[in-house]
Residue, then its C-alpha position, 0 to 999 in steps of 0.5 A: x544522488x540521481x540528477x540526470x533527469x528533469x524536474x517534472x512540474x506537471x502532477x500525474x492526476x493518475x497517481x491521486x487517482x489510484x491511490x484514491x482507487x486503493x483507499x476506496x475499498x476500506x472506506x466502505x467500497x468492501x463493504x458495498x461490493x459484498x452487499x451487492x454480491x449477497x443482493x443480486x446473488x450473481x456468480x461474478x459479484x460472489x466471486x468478487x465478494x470473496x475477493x474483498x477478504x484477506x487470506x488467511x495465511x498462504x495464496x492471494x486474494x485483491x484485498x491482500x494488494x491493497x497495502x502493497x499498491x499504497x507502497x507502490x505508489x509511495x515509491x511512485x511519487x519518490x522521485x518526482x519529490x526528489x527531482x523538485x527538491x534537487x531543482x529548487x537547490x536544497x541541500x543533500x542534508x535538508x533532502x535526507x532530513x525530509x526522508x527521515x523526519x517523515x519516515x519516523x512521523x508514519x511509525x509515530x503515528x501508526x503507535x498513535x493509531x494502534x493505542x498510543x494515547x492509552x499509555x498503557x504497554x501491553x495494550x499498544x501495538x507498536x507495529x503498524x501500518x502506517x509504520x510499515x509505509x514510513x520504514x519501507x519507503x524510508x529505506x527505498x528512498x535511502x537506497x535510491x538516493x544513494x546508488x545507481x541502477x545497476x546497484x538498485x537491483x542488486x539491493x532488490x535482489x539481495x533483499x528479496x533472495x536474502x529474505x528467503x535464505x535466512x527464513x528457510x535457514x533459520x526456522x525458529x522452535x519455540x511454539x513447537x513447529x518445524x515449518x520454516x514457512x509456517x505461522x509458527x516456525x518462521x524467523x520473522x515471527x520469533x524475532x517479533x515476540x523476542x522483541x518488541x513490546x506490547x502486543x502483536x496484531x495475531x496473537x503469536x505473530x506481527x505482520x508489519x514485524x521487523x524482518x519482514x521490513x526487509x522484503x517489504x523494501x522491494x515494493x516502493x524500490x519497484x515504486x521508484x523504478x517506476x517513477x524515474x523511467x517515467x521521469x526519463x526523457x526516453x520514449x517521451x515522444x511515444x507515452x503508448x511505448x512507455x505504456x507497453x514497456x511498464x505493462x510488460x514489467x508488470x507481466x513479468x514480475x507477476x511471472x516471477x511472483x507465479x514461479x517462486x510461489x512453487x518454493x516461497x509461497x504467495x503469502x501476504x502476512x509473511x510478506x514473502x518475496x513471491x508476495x512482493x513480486x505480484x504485487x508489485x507486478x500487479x501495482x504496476x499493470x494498474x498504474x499502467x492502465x490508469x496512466x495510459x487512461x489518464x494522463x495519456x489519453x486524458x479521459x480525466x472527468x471520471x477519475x475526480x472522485x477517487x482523486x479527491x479521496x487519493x489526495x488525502x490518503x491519510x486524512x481519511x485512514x487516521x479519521x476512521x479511527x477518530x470518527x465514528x462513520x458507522x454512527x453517522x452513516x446510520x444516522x443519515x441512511x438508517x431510516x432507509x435501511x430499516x424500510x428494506x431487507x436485511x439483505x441490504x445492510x451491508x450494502x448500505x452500511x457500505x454507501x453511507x460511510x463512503x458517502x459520508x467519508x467522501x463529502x467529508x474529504x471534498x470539503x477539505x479539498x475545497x478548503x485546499x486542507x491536505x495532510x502532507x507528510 
């Protein structure tokens, strides 16, 4: 277990602030910024208005990194914890109980989120989101905890070049493809259908599946890198250095993202190691500039309103499935959306459940009410 850095009491307001970032375009900012891009009818806003979509199989689009920043910043955050636990002397036994406790509670509660309570098999989704989140970083903390540097790649290596291998050498038959890297033939898929129950999110294929966990370890392990090189008291003294130093290894994990697509295609449902390593790559040129904006140069005030979303990440994503925002935002905006045209709709479908949802996490934040997990 690492303990050769210092406990860090100070909070990075950069971190709530991108993971507040990142909830904001499923909490209605999608749906604002298509709107805007059907009104003004301006290229660039266009443009950005096909960003906000997913792909459908190979290639990238923005709204694909959104899950993957939140992995990353997950990792982030790793060890920092691990260093305040170690510091407050709690023991190696109660530490790995956290990581398992809160691992096992993400997979519970992305069941929930995906028909949990209706007690019926075949109309639950077992794999999830949430789920996806709790094994990843359940995972990545284990190997972290556990190894060294020099050992920590070596597991990032092994899992991401691993994943591949056993893709390409294992193609599976049975819905008739030959692609290894197909929707159809690839192992990820058959092991899902062969195994788990209930239903999978794509007909025929489940992106939070269980081998695709494997390369989805990448992210948060890359996460944790991250936070122990900025717990480190190397280049202390020179914050614009570490910068530098972190923009760089996200050009270079974007590089080798770029480079590997060529033969593992980019491609967010396979969860291909090429798709770990951009995102990754681009998770940390984000954290880069927020941190540099933030906490290096202390341009805090605008940054509050993605915080108060970031510090309850996910209070707002299970509410979206308990409240009914849409209702709500048509109750509080639908007599003006009614006086405009209906080129407007999304847009202000968009502003009134961001509207909404934001007040209702501010007043949790001013009540301190934070869902930890």
């Amino acid at each position: 277990m690492p303990n050769e850095t210092k406990p860090v009491s100070t909070r990075i307001q950069s971190l709530d602030a991108l993971r507040g970032f990142d909830m904001f375009w499923i909490m209605g900012g999608a749906s604002m910024f298509i709107g805007l891009g059907t009104l003004s009818g301006w290229p660039v806003l266009q443009w950005w208005a096909g960003q906000l979509e997913h792909v459908e199989w190979n290639g990238f689009h923005f709204y694909d990194m959104i899950f993957p920043l939140f992995l990353f910043i997950a990792g982030i955050s790793f060890p920092f914890s691990l260093s305040k636990r170690i510091s407050m002397n709690e023991s190696r036994k109660s530490i790995y109980t956290h990581v398992f406790k809160r691992g096992l509670i993400l997979v519970l509660l992305g069941i929930f989120y995906n028909n949990g309570l209706k007690f019926h098999l075949d109309a639950i989704r077992f794999s999830s989101v949430l789920g996806r989140i709790g094994l990843a970083w359940m995972f990545a903390a284990l190997i972290f905890m556990n190894t060294k540097l020099t050992w920590r790649i070596v597991w990032l290596c092994s899992l991401l070049i691993g994943y591949w291998m056993l893709l390409l050498l294992f193609p599976a038959h049975d819905l008739g493809s030959f692609d290894a890297l197909s929707k159809e033939g690839n192992l990820a898929g058959y092991i899902d259908r062969l195994i788990l129950p209930g239903v999978l999110g794509m007909d025929n294929y489940e992106a939070q599946g269980i081998l695709t966990t494997m390369s989805a370890i990448g992210i948060p392990l890359l996460g944790m890198f991250t936070g122990e090189f900025l717990m480190s008291e190397y280049l202390n003294e020179k914050p614009l250095r570490k910068v530098l130093y972190m923009s760089l290894a996200g050009i270079a994990l974007i590089l080798v993202a770029l480079i590997w697509n060529v033969v593992f295609p980019i491609n967010k449902n396979l969860w291909s190691s090429s798709f770990i390593c951009l995102t990754s790559g681009l998770s940390l040129l984000l954290f880069s500039l927020f941190y540099l904006i933030i906490d290096v140069w202390k341009y805090q005030k605008w940054s509050f309103f993605f915080v108060v979303i970031g510090l309850n990440p996910i209070t707002i994503y299970l509410a979206g499935k308990i409240i009914n925002f849409k209702i709500a935002s048509g109750f509080f905006f639908g007599g003006i959306t009614e006086l405009l045209p209906n080129t407007w709709v999304s847009f202000m479908e968009g502003l009134g459940i961001l509207t909404i949802g934001w007040m209702f996490l501010y007043f949790l934040y001013k009540k301190k009410i934070f869902l930890k997990l």
